[in-house]
TORKOL-4160 file (C-alpha; in steps of 0.2 Angstrom, whole numbers, padded with zeros to 4 digits, m for minus):
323
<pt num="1" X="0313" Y="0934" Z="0551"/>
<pt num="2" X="0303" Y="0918" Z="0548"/>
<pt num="3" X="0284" Y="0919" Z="0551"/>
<pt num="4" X="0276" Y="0907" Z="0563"/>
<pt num="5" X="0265" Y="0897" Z="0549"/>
<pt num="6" X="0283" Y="0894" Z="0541"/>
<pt num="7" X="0293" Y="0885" Z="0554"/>
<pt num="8" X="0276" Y="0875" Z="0560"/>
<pt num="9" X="0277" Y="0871" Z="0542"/>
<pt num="10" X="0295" Y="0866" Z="0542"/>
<pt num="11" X="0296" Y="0858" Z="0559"/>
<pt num="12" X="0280" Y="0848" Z="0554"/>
<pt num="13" X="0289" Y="0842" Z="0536"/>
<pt num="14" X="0303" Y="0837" Z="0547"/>
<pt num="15" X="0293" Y="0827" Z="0559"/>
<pt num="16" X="0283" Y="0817" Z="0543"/>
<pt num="17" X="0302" Y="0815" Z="0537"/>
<pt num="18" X="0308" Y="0807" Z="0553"/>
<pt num="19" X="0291" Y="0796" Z="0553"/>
<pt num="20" X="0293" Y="0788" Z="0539"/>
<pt num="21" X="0312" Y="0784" Z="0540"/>
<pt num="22" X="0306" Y="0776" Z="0557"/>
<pt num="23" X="0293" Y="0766" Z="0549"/>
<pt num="24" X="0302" Y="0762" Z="0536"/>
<pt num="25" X="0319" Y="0757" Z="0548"/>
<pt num="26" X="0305" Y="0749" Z="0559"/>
<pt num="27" X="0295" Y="0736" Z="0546"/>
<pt num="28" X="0282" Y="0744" Z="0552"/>
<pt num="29" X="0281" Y="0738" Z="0569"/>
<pt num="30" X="0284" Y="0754" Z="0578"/>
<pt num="31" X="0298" Y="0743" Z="0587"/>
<pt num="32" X="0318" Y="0742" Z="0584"/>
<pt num="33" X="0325" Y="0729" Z="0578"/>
<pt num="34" X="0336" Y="0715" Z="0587"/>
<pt num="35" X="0356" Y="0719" Z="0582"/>
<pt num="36" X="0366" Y="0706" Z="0573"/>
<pt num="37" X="0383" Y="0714" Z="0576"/>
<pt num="38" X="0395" Y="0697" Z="0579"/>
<pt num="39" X="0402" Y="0686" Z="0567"/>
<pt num="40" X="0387" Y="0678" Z="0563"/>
<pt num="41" X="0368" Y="0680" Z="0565"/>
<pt num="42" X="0361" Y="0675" Z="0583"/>
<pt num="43" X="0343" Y="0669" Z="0587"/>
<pt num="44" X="0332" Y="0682" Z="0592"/>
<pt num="45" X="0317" Y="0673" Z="0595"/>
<pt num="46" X="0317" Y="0662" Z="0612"/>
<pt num="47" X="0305" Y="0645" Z="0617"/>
<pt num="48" X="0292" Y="0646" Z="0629"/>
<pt num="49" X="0300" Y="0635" Z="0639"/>
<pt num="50" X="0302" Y="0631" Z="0660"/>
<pt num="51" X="0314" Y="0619" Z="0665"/>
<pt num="52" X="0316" Y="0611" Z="0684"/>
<pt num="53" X="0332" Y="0616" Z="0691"/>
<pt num="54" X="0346" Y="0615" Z="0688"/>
<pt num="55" X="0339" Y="0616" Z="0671"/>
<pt num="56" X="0348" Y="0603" Z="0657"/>
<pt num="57" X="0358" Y="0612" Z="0642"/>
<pt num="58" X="0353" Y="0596" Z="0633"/>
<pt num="59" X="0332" Y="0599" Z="0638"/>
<pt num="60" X="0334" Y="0616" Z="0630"/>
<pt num="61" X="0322" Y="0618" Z="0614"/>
<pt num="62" X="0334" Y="0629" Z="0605"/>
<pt num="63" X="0350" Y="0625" Z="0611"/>
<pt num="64" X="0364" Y="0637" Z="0617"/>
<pt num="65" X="0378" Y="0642" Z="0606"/>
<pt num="66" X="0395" Y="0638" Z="0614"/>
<pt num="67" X="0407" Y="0633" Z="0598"/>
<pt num="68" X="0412" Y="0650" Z="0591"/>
<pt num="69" X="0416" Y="0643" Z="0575"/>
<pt num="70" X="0424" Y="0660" Z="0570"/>
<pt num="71" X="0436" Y="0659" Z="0584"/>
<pt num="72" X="0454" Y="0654" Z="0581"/>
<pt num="73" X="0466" Y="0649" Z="0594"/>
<pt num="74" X="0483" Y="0656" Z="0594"/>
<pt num="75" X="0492" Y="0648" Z="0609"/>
<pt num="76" X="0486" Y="0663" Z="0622"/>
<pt num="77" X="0485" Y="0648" Z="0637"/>
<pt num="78" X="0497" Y="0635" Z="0629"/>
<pt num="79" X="0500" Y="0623" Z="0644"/>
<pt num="80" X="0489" Y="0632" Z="0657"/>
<pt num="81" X="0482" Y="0624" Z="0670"/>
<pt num="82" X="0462" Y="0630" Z="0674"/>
<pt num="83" X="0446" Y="0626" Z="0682"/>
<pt num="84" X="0430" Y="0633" Z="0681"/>
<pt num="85" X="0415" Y="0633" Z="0691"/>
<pt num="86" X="0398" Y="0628" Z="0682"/>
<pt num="87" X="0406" Y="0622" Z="0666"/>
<pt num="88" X="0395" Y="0610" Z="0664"/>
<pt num="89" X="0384" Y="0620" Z="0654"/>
<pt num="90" X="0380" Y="0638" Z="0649"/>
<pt num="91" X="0394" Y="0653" Z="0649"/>
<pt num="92" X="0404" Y="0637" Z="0659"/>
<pt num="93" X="0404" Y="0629" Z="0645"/>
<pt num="94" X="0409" Y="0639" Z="0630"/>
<pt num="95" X="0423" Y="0646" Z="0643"/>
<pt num="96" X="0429" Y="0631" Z="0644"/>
<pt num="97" X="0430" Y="0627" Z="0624"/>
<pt num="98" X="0438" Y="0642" Z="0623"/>
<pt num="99" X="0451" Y="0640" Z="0635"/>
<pt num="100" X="0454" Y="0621" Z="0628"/>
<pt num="101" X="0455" Y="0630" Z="0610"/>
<pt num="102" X="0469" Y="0642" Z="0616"/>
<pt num="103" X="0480" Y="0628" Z="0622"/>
<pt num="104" X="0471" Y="0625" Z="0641"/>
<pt num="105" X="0467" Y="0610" Z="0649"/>
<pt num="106" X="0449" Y="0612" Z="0659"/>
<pt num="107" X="0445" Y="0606" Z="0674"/>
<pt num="108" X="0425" Y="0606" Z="0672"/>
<pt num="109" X="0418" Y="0608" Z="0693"/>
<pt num="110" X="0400" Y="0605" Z="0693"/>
<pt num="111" X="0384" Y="0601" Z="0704"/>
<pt num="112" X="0373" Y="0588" Z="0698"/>
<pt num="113" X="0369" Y="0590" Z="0678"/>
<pt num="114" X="0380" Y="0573" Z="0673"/>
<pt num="115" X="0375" Y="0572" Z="0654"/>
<pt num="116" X="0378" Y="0590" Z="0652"/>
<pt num="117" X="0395" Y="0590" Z="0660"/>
<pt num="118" X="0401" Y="0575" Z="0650"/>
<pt num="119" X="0395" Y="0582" Z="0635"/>
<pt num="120" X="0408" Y="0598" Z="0639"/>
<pt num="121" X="0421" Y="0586" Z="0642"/>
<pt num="122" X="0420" Y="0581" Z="0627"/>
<pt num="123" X="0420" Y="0596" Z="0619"/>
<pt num="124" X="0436" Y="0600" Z="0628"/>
<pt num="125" X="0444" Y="0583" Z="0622"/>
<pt num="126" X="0439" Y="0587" Z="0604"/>
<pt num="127" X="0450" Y="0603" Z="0606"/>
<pt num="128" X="0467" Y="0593" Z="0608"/>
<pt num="129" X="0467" Y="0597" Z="0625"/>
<pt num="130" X="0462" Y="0586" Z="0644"/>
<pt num="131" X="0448" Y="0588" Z="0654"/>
<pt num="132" X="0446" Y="0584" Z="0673"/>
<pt num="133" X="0425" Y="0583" Z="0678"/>
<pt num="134" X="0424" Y="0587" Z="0697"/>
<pt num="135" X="0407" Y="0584" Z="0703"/>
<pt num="136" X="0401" Y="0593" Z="0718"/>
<pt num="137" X="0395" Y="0609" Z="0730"/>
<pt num="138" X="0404" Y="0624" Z="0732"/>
<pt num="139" X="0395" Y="0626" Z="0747"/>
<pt num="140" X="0406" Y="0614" Z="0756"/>
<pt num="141" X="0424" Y="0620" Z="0758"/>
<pt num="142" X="0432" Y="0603" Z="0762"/>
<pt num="143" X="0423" Y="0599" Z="0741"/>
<pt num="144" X="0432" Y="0613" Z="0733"/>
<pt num="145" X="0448" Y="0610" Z="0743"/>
<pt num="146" X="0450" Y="0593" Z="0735"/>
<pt num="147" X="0442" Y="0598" Z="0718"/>
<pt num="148" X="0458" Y="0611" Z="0718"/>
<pt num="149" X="0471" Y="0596" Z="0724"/>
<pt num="150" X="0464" Y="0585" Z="0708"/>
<pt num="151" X="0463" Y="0600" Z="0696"/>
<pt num="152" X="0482" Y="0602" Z="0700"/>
<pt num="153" X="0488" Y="0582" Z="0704"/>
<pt num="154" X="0480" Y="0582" Z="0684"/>
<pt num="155" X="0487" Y="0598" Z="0678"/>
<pt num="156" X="0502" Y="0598" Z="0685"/>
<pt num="157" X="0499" Y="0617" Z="0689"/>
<pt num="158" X="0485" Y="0629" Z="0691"/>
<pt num="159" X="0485" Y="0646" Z="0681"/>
<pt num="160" X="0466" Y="0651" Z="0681"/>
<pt num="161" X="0451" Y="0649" Z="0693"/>
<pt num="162" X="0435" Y="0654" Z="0685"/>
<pt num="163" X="0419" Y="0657" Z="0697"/>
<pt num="164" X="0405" Y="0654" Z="0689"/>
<pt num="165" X="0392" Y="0643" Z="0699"/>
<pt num="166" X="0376" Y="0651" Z="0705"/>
<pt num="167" X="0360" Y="0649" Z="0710"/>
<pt num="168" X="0344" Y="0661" Z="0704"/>
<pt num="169" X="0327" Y="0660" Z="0708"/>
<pt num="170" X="0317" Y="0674" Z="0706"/>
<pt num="171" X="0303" Y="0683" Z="0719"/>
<pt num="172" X="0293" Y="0699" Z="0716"/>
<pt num="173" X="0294" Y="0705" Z="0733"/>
<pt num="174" X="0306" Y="0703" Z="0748"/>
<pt num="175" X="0296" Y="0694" Z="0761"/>
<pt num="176" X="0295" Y="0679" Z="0748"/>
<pt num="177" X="0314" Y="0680" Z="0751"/>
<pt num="178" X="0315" Y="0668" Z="0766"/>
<pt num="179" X="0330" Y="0665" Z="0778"/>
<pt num="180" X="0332" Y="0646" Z="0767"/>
<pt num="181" X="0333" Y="0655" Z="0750"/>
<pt num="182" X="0344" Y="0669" Z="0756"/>
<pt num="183" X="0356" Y="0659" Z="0762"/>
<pt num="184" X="0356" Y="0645" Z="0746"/>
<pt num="185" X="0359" Y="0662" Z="0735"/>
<pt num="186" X="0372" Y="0669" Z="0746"/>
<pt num="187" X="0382" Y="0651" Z="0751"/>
<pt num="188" X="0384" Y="0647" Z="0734"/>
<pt num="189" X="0384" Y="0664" Z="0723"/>
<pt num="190" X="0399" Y="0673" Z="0735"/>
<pt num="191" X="0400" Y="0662" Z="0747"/>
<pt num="192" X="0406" Y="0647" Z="0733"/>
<pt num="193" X="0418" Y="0660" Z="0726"/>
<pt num="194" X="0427" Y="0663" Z="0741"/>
<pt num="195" X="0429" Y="0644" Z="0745"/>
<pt num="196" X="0435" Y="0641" Z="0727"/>
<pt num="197" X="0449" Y="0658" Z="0728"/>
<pt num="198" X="0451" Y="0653" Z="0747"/>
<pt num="199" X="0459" Y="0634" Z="0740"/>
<pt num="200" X="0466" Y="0640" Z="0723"/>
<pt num="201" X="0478" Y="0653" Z="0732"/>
<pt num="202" X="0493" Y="0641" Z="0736"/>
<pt num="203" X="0493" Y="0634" Z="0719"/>
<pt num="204" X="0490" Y="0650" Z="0711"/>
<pt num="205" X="0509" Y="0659" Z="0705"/>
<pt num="206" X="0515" Y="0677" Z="0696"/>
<pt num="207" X="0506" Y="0678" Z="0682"/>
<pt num="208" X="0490" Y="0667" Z="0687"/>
<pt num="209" X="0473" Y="0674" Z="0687"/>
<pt num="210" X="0455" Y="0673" Z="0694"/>
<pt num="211" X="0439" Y="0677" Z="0686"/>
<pt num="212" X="0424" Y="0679" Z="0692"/>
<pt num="213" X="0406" Y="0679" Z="0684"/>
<pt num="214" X="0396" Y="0693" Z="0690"/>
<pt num="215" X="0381" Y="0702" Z="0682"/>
<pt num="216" X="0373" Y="0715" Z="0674"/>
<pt num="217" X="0359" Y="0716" Z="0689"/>
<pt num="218" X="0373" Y="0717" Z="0701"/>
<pt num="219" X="0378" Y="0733" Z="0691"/>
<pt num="220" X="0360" Y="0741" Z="0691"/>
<pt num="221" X="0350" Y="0730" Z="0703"/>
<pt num="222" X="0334" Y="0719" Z="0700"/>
<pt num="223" X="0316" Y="0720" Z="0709"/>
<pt num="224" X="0315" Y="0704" Z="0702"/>
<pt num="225" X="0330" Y="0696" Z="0709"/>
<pt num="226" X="0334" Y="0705" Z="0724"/>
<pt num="227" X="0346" Y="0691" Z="0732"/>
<pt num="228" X="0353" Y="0687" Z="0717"/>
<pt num="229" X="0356" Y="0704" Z="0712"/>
<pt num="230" X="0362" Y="0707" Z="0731"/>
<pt num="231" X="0376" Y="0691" Z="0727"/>
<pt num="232" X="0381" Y="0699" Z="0710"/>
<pt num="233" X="0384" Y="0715" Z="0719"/>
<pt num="234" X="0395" Y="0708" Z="0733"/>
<pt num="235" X="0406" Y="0697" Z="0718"/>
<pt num="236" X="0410" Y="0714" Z="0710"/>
<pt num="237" X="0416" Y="0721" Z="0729"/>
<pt num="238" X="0424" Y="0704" Z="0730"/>
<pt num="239" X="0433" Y="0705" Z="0713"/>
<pt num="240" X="0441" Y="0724" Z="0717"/>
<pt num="241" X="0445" Y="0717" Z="0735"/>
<pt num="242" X="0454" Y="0703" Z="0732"/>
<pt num="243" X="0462" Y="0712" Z="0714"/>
<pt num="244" X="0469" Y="0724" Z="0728"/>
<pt num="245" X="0474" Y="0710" Z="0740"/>
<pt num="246" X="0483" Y="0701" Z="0727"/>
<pt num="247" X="0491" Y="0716" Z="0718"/>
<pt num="248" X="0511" Y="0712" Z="0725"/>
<pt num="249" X="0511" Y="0693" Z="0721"/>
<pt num="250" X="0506" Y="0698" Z="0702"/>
<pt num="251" X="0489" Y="0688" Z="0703"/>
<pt num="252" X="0477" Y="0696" Z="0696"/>
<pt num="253" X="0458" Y="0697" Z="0697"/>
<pt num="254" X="0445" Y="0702" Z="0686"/>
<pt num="255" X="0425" Y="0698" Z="0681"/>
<pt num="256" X="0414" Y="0698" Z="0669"/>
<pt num="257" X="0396" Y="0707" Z="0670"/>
<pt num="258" X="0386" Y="0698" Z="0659"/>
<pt num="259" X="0369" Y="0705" Z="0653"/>
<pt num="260" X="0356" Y="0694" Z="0646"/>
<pt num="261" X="0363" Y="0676" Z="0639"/>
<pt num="262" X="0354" Y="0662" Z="0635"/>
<pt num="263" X="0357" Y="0647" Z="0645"/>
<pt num="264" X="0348" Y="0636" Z="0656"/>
<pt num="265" X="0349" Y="0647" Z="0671"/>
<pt num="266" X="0334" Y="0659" Z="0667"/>
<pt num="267" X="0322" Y="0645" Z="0659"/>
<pt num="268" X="0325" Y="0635" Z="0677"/>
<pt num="269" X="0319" Y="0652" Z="0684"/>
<pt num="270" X="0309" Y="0660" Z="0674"/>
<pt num="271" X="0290" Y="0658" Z="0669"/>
<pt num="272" X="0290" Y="0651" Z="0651"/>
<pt num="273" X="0278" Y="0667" Z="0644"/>
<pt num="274" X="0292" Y="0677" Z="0652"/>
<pt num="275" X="0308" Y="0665" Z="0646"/>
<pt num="276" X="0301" Y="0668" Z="0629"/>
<pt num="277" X="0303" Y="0689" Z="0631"/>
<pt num="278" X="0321" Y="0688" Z="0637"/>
<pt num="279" X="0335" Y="0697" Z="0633"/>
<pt num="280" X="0322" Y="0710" Z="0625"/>
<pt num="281" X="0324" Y="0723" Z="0635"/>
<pt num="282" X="0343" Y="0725" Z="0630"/>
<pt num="283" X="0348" Y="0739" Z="0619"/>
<pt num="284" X="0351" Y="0723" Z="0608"/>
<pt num="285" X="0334" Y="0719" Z="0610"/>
<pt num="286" X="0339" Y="0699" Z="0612"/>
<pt num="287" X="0349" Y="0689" Z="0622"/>
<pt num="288" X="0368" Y="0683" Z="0619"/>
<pt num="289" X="0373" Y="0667" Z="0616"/>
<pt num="290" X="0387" Y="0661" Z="0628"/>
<pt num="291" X="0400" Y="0659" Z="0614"/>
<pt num="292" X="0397" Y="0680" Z="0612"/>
<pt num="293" X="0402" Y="0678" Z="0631"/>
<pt num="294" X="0417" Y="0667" Z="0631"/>
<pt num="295" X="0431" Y="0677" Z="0622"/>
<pt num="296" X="0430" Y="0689" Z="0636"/>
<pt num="297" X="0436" Y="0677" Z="0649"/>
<pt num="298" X="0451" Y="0673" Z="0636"/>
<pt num="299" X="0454" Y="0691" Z="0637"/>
<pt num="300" X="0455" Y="0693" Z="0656"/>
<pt num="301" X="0464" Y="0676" Z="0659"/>
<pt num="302" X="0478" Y="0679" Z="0645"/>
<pt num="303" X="0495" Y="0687" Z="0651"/>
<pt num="304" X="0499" Y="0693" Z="0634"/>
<pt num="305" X="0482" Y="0701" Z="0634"/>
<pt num="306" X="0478" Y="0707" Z="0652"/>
<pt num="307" X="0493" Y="0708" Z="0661"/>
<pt num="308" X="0492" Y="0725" Z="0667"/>
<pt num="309" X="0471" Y="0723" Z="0669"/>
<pt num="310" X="0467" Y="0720" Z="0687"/>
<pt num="311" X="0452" Y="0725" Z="0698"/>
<pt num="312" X="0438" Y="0730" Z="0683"/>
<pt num="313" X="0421" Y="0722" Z="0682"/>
<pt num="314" X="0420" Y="0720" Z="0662"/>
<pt num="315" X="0401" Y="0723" Z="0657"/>
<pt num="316" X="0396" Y="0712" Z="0641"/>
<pt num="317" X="0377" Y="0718" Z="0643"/>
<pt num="318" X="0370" Y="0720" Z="0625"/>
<pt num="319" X="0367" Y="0739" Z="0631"/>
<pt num="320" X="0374" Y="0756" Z="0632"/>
<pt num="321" X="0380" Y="0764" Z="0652"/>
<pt num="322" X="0380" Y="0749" Z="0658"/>
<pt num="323" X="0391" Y="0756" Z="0671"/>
């Protein structure tokens, strides 16, 4: 029978032990490291930076990663016919180089942010493949009827619709939430992705999909964001709704959660003090770049990948229980 004085001992040696592996692990700095577990090492450290919306890609002091240089293309969407929402910059973006990298041509739908959508084009272009810009609003359904007509008069056909447009702005409590900015979050985030599935439909056949861009605060919420985490919640609804809907004409419908990601959406929001601190509060303890994003939408819109995935909200969050 051990006496007490000798497991205080041992439990004290094993606590000094486990000290000094932590500081050690640490640098010292009482504080866990940020995870480099891609292909290669991403930026940790963030500007202090606010930007007016919509907020440029091009403005950005450290500018987002959306090539994926480690990423080959093996013909997953040879000859597809897609569009995306909010590809002029961002998670759009590098969806969009993806897509044109596994054999897609892009029809790049966006609001107002001219220099960074033709930047994207070109991006698109330098993949071998054709690339449609379609400036305008989701918010108007006679817009995104005709943006569909062009994607497929261009195209030919039309295989994937990605919803990715939205609008954030934060508010730290709910009666700075007024009727205006409820709405504007609403119209565009759900709203805007109904209008786009809504015109897609006709044009969309066995095989085709649709994905949507939800969020890692529609998953767990947001005190900060309490429309936008609201929108985000209703697109994950909307996603297992209209994955059910669709289920007999073989279209199927999936999104992505994302956590964290650094693109101009949170600068155009966010205080710079707190743009600088973002992304660590992630298990990762940084924020993705979009091209760590981008493969995910390749795996929910390729057949030979996903083609019995319908109705899941895939979390990319940088953290564990996501879900």
């Amino acid at each position: 029978m051990p006496r007490d004085d000798d497991t205080l001992r041992t439990q004290r040696d094993i606590q000094h032990q486990q000290d000094l592996h932590d500081r050690e692990r640490d640098g010292g700095s009482g504080e866990h490291q940020a995870v480099q577990a891609g292909a290669r090492e991403q930026p940790v450290e963030l500007p202090a930076q606010h930007l007016d919306k919509p907020g440029q890609e091009a403005d950005l002091e450290l500018q987002p990663r959306f090539l994926a240089p480690d990423y080959r293309g093996s013909g997953k969407l040879e000859g597809f016919g897609t569009l995306i929402t909010g590809a002029d910059s961002g998670i759009g973006r590098a969806v969009a180089v993806l897509f044109a990298r596994e054999g897609a041509d892009v029809a790049v739908a966006y609001h107002s942010s001219d220099d960074d959508a033709r930047e994207t084009k070109r991006r698109v272009e330098a993949e071998g493949r054709r690339c449609l810009l379609l400036k305008g609003d989701v918010k108007d359904d006679a817009w995104c009827r005709e943006a569909v007509r062009r994607a497929v008069e261009a195209f030919g056909r039309l295989d994937v619709l990605v919803n990715n447009a939205a609008f954030q702005e934060h508010a730290d409590e709910l009666e700075a939430v007024d009727d205006r900015r409820l709405m504007e979050t609403l119209d565009t985030n759900i709203g805007g992705y109904f209008r786009m599935a809504r015109a897609a439909l006709p044009h969309l056949g066995n095989g085709a999909s649709i994905i949507n861009t939800g969020s890692v605060v529609g998953l767990r919420g947001s005190a900060r964001l309490l429309d936008y985490a609201a929108s985000k919640g209703a697109i994950h609804a909307f996603t297992k709704s209209l994955a059910s809907s669709l289920l007999a004409r073989g279209i199927r419908v999936n999104a992505v959660a994302p956590g964290p990601v650094w693109t101009p959406l949170n600068p155009a929001d966010s205080p710079a003090g707190q743009v600088a601190e973002f992304g660590r509060q992630s298990d990762m303890r940084r924020a993705a770049q979009p091209e760590e994003l981008s493969p995910a939408y390749v795996f929910l819109a390729a057949p030979v990948c996903a083609g019995y995935i319908t109705g899941i909200v895939l979390p990319v969050t940088g953290s564990v229980g996501a879900i």
